[in-house]
C-alpha positions in Angstrom: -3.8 -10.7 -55.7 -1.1 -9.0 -53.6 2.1 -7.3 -55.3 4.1 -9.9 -53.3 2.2 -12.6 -55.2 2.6 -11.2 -58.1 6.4 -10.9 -58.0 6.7 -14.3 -57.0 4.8 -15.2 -60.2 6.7 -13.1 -62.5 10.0 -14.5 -61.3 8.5 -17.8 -61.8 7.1 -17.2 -65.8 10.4 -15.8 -66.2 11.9 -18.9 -66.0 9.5 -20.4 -67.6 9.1 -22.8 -64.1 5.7 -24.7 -64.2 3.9 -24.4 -60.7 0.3 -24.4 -59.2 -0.7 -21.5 -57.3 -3.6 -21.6 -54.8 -5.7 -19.0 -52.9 -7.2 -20.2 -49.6 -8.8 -18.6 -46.5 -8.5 -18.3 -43.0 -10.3 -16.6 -40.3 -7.9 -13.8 -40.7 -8.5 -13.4 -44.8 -6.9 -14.9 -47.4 -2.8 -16.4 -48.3 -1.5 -17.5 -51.5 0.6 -20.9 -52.1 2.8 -21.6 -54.8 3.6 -25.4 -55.1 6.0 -26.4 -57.8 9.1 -29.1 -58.5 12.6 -28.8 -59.6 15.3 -31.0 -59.8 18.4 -30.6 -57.7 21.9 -32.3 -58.7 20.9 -35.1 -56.4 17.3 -35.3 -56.1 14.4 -33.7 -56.9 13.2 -30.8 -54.7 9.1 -30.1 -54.2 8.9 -25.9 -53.1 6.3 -24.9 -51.3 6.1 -20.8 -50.7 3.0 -18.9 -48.7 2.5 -15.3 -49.0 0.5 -14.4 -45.9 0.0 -10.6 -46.5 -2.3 -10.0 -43.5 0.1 -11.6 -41.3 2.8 -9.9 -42.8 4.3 -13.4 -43.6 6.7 -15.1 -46.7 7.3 -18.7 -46.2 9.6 -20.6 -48.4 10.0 -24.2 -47.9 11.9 -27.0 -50.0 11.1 -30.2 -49.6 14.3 -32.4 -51.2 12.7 -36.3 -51.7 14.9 -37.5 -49.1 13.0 -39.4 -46.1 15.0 -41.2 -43.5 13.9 -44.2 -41.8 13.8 -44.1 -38.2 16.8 -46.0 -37.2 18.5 -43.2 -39.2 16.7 -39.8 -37.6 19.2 -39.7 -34.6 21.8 -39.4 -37.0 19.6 -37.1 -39.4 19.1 -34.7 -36.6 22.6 -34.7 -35.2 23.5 -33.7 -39.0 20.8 -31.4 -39.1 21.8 -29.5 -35.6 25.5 -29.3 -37.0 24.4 -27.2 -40.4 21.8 -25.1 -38.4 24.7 -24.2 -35.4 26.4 -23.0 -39.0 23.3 -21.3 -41.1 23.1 -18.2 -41.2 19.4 -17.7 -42.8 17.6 -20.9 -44.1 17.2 -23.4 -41.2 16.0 -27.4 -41.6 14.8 -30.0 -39.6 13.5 -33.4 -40.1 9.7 -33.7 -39.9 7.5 -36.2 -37.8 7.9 -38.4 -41.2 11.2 -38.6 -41.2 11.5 -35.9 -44.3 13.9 -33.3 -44.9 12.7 -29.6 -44.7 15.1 -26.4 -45.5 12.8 -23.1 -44.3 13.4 -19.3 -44.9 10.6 -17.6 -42.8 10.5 -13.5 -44.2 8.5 -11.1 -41.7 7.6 -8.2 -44.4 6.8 -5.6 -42.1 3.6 -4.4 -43.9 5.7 -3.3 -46.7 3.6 -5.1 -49.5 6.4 -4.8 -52.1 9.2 -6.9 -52.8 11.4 -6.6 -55.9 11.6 -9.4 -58.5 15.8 -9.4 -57.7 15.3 -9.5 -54.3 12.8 -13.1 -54.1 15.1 -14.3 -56.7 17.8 -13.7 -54.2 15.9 -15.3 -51.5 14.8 -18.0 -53.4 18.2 -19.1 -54.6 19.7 -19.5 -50.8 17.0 -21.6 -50.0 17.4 -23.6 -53.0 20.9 -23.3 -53.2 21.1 -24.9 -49.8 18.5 -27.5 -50.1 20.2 -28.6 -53.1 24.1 -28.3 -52.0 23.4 -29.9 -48.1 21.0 -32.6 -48.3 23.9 -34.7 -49.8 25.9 -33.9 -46.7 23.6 -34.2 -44.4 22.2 -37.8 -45.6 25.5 -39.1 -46.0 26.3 -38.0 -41.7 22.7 -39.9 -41.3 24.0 -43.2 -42.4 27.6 -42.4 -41.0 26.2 -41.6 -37.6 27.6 -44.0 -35.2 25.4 -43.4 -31.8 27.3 -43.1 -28.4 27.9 -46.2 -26.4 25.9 -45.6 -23.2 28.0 -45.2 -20.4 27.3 -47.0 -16.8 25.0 -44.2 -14.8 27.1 -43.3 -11.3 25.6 -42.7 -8.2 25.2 -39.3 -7.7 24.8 -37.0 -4.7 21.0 -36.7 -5.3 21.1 -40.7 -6.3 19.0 -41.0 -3.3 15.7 -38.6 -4.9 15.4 -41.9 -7.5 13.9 -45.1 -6.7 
C-alpha cells in the first residue's frame, strides 16, 4: 500500500469513521478507493476518494443524496455554474442522473507523501462544501424560473437559414 493510502487510512481510524477500502487494477498498475458515508446537517453524504499513485492522482468526491429530477436540472445547473464562477478549489456538477457531485482533483507531483493534517485539510473543504452548498443550491433548483423565450429577429445572415 502507498504512504498516501495509508495517511488517508489513519485520518480515517482516527475518527473512528467506518469505510471500505478497495484495491483494483488497470493497465497502468494498481489505485486504491476508499468508499464511506457521513451525514451532513441536511443529508447524508456518500465519499468516494482514489489514490492513483502511478498517475500521480488524489481524487475526492462527495456524493450528497440529492438527485434532481429533470424538469429541475436547468435550474440545478444554473445553481451549479453560479457556485463554481465563486469556488475557489472544489468544483460540482450535476451528473447524467441528475445527482449532485462536489470534486477536489490533487495532482501529487510524484511526491508520494502527504501529511495526515494536510488530507484532513483537504478533506474538510470538500466536505465542508458539500455539506454547507447543496442546501443552497437545491433550494435555486426549485426557485429557478426559466427565461421566457423571446421572438427570434431576422438577422443580417437570416438568409444562410431555411
Amino acid at each position: 500500500m502507498d504512504p498516501i493510502t495509508e495517511t488517508i487510512k489513519s485520518y480515517f481510524d482516527s475518527k473512528e469513521w467506518k469505510y471500505r477500502l478497495e484495491e483494483k487494477s488497470y493497465s497502468k498498475g494498481t489505485y486504491y478507493v476508499f468508499d464511506l458515508t457521513l451525514r451532513g446537517n441536511n443529508e447524508t453524504i456518500d465519499i468516494i476518494i482514489i489514490v492513483d499513485s502511478n498517475r500521480d492522482l488524489l481524487l475526492l468526491n462527495c456524493f450528497p443524496r440529492v438527485r434532481f429530477s429533470p424538469e429541475n436540472r436547468l435550474g440545478a445547473i444554473t445553481a451549479v455554474n453560479e457556485y463554481n464562477s465563486d469556488a475557489n478549489l472544489i468544483s460540482t456538477c450535476i451528473n447524467k442522473h441528475g445527482d449532485l457531485v462536489f470534486s477536489f482533483h490533487i495532482y501529487t507531483g510524484g511526491i508520494n507523501i502527504i501529511s495526515e493534517e494536510t488530507f484532513g485539510f483537504e478533506f474538510e473543504l470538500l466536505f465542508d462544501a458539500a455539506n454547507e452548498e447543496t442546501a443552497h443550491i437545491y433550494k435555486r433548483a426549485l426557485e429557478f424560473e426559466p427565461p421566457v423565450p423571446q421572438k427570434k429577429k431576422r438577422g443580417i445572415f437570416s438568409f444562410f437559414k431555411k
